[in-house]
C-alpha positions as YAML, in Angstrom:
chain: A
units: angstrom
residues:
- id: 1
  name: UNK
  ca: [75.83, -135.98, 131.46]
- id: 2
  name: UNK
  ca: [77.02, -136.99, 134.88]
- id: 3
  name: UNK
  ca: [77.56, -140.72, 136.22]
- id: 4
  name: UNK
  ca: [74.56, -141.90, 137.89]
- id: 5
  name: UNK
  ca: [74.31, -145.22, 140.21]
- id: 6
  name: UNK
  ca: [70.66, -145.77, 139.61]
- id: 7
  name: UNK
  ca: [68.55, -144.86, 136.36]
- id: 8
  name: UNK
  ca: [64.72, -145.21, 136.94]
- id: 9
  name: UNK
  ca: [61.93, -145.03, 133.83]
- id: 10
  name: UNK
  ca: [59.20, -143.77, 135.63]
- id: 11
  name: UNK
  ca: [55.55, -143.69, 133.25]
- id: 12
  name: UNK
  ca: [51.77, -143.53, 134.62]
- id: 13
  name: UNK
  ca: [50.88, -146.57, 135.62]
- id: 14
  name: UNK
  ca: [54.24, -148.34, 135.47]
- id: 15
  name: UNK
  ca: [53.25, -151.31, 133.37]
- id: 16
  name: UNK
  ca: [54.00, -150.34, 129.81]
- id: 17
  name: UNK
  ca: [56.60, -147.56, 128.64]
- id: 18
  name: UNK
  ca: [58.57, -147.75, 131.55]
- id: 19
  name: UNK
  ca: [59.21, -151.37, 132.22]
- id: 20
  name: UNK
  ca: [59.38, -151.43, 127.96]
- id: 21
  name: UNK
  ca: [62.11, -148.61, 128.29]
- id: 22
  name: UNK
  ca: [63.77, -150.67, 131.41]
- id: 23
  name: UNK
  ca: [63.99, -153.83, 129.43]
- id: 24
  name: UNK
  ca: [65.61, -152.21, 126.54]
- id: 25
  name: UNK
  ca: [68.45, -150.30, 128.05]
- id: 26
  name: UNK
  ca: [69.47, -153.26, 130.20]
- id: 27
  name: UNK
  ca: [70.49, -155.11, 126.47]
- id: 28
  name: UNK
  ca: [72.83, -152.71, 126.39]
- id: 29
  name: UNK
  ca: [76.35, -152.37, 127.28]
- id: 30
  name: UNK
  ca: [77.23, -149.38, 129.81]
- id: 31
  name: UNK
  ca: [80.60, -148.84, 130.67]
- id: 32
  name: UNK
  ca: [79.75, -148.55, 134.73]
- id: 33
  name: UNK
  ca: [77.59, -150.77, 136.62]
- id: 34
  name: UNK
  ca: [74.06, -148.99, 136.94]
- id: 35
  name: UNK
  ca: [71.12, -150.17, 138.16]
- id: 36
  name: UNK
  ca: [68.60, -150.19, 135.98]
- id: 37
  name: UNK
  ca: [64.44, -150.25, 137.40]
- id: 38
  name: UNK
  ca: [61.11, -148.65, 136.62]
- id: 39
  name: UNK
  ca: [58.35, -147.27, 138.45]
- id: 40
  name: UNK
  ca: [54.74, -145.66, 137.84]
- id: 41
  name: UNK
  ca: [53.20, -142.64, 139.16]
- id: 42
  name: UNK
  ca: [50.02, -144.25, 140.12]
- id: 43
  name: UNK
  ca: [50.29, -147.66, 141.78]
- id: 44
  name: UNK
  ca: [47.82, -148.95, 143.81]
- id: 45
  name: UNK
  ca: [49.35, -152.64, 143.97]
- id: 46
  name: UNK
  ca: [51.55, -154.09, 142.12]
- id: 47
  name: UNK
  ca: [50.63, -155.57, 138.51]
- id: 48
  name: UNK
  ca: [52.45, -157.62, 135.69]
- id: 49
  name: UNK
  ca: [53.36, -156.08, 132.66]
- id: 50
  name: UNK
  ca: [50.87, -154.80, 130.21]
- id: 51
  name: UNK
  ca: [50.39, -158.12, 128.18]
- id: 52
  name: UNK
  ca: [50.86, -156.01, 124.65]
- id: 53
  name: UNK
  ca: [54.22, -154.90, 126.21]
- id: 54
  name: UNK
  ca: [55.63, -158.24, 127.07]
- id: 55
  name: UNK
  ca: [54.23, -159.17, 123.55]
- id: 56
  name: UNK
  ca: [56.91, -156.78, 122.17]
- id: 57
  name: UNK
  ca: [59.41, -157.39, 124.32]
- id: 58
  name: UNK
  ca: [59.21, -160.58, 123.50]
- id: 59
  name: UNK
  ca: [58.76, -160.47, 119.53]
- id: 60
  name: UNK
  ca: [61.82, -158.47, 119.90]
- id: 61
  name: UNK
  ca: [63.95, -161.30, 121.80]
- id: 62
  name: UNK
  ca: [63.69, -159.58, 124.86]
- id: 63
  name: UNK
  ca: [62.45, -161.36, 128.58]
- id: 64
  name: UNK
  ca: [61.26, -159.28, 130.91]
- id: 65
  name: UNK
  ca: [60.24, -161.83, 133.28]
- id: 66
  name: UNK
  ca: [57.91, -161.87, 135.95]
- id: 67
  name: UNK
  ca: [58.07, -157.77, 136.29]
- id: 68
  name: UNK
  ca: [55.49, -155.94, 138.50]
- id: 69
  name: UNK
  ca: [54.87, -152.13, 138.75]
- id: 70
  name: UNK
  ca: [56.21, -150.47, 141.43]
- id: 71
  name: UNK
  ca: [55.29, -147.16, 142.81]
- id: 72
  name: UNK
  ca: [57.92, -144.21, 142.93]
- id: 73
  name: UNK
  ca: [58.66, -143.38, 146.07]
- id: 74
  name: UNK
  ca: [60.81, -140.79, 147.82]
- id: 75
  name: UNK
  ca: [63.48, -143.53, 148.60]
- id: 76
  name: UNK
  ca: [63.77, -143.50, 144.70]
- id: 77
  name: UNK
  ca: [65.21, -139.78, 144.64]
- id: 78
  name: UNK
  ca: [68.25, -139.92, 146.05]
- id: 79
  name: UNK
  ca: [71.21, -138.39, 145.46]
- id: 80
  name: UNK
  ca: [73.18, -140.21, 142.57]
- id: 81
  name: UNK
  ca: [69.72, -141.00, 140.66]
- id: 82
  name: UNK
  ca: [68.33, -140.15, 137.32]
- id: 83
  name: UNK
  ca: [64.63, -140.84, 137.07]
- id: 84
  name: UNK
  ca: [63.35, -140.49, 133.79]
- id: 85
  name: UNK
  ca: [59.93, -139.46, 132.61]
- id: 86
  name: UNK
  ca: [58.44, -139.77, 129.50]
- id: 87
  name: UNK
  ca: [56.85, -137.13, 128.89]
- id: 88
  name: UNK
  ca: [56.75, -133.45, 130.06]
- id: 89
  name: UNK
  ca: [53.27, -133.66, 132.69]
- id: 90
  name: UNK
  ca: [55.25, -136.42, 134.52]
- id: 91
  name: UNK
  ca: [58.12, -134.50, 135.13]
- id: 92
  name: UNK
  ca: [56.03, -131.71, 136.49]
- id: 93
  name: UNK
  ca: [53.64, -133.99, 138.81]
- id: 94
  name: UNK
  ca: [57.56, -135.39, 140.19]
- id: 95
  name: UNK
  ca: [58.62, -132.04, 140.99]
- id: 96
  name: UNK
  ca: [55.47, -130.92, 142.37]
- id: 97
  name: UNK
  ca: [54.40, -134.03, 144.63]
- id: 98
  name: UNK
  ca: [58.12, -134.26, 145.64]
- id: 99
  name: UNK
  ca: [59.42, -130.22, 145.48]
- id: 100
  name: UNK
  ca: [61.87, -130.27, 148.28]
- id: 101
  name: UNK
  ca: [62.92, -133.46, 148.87]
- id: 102
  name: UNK
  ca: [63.62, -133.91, 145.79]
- id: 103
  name: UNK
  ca: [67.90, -135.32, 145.42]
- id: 104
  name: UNK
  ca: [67.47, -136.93, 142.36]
- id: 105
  name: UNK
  ca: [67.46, -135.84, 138.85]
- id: 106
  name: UNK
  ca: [64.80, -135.62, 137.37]
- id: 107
  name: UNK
  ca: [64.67, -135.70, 133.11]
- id: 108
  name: UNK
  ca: [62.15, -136.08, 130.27]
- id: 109
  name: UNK
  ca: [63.60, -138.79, 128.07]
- id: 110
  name: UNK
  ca: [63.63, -137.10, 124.77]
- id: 111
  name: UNK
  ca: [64.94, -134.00, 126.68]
- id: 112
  name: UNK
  ca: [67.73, -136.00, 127.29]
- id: 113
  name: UNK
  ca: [68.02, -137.09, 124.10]
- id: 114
  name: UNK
  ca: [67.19, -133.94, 122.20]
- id: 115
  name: UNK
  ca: [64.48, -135.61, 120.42]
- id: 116
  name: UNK
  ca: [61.39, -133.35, 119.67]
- id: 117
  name: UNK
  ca: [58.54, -135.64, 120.24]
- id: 118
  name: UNK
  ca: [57.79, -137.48, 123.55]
- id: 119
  name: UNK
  ca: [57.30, -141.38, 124.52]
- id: 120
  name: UNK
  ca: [53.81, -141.67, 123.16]
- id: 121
  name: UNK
  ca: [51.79, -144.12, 125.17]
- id: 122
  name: UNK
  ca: [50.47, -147.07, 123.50]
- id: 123
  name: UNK
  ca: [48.08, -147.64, 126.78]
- id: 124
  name: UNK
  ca: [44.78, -148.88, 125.10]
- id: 125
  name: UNK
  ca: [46.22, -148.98, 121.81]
- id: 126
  name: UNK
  ca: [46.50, -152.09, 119.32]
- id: 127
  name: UNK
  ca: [49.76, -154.09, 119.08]
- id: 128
  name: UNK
  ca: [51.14, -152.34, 116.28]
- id: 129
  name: UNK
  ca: [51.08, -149.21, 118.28]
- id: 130
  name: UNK
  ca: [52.83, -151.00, 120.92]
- id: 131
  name: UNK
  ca: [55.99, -152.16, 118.53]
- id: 132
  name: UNK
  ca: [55.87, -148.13, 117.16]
- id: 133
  name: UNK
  ca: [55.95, -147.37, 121.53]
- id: 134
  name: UNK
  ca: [59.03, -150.19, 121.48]
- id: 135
  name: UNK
  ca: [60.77, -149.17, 118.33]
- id: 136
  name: UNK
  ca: [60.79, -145.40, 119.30]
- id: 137
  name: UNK
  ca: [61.95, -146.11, 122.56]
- id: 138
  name: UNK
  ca: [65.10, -148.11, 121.19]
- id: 139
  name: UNK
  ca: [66.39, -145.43, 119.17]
- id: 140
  name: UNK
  ca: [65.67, -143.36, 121.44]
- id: 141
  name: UNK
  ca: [67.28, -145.25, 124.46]
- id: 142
  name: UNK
  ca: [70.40, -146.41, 122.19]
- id: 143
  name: UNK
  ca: [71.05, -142.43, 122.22]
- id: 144
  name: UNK
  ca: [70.98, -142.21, 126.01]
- id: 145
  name: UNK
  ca: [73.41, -145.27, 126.41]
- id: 146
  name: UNK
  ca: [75.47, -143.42, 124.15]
- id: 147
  name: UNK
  ca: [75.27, -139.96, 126.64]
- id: 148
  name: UNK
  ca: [76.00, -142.14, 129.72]
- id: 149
  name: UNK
  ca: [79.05, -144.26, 127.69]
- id: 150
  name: UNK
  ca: [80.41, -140.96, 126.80]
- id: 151
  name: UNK
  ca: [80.10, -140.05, 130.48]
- id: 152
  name: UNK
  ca: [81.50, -143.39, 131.88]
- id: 153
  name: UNK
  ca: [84.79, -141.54, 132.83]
- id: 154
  name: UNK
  ca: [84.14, -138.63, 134.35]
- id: 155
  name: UNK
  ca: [81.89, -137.24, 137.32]
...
């Protein structure tokens, strides 16, 4: 994996896996300074995190503040970036609404990973399948650190 200035979670609406998946990585340690953010696919204005979400992040010890959803835009692809989908059809709806101007990296999460099952979304689900959403994305996200630690040297 190359060294990347700006990693961006990017789910549907931006208000539950990807802010989840934000908040996690940024309790852990990289050995460069990256920034860290989230974004949705579909954002008509800005709203807070889903409230199961903070829920979780919260039961879990982590504060994701006063986070709003933000919509991905082509400022977000730059050169340098690694946006990161969670699953496969928001890859594909990147590359496709994007195609050309398209500098950034774009990356399915468990692709990354080499996990075999995608980010499940929790969207409309009860609690409990909002703490599996957080647990899976912890493991899941402890193995990326570990890609982007091990790449903390080199180009």
């Amino acid at each position: 994996m190359k060294r990347y200035s700006k990693i961006i979670f990017v789910c549907d609406s931006g208000t539950a896996r990807a802010p989840m998946a934000e908040a996690i990585m940024k309790e852990y340690i990289l050995k460069y300074p990256v920034e860290i953010e989230s974004r949705g696919l579909v954002v008509l204005f800005p709203e807070p995190l889903n409230q199961k979400t903070e829920a979780v992040l919260i039961s879990n010890g982590i504060n994701a503040g006063n986070q709003m959803s933000q919509q991905l835009t082509q400022e977000d692809l730059q050169p340098g970036h690694l946006v990161i989908a969670m699953e496969a059809a928001q890859k594909q709806k990147i590359l496709e609404e994007y195609g050309e101007e398209l500098l950034a990296d774009v990356e399915v999460l468990t692709d990354l990973t080499g996990d075999e099952l995608e980010i499940l979304n929790p969207y409309g689900g009860t609690l409990q399948s909002y703490g599996l959403c957080y647990e899976t994305l912890n493991k899941t996200i402890k193995k990326l650190v570990n890609l982007i630690n091990e790449a903390g040297g080199s180009d």
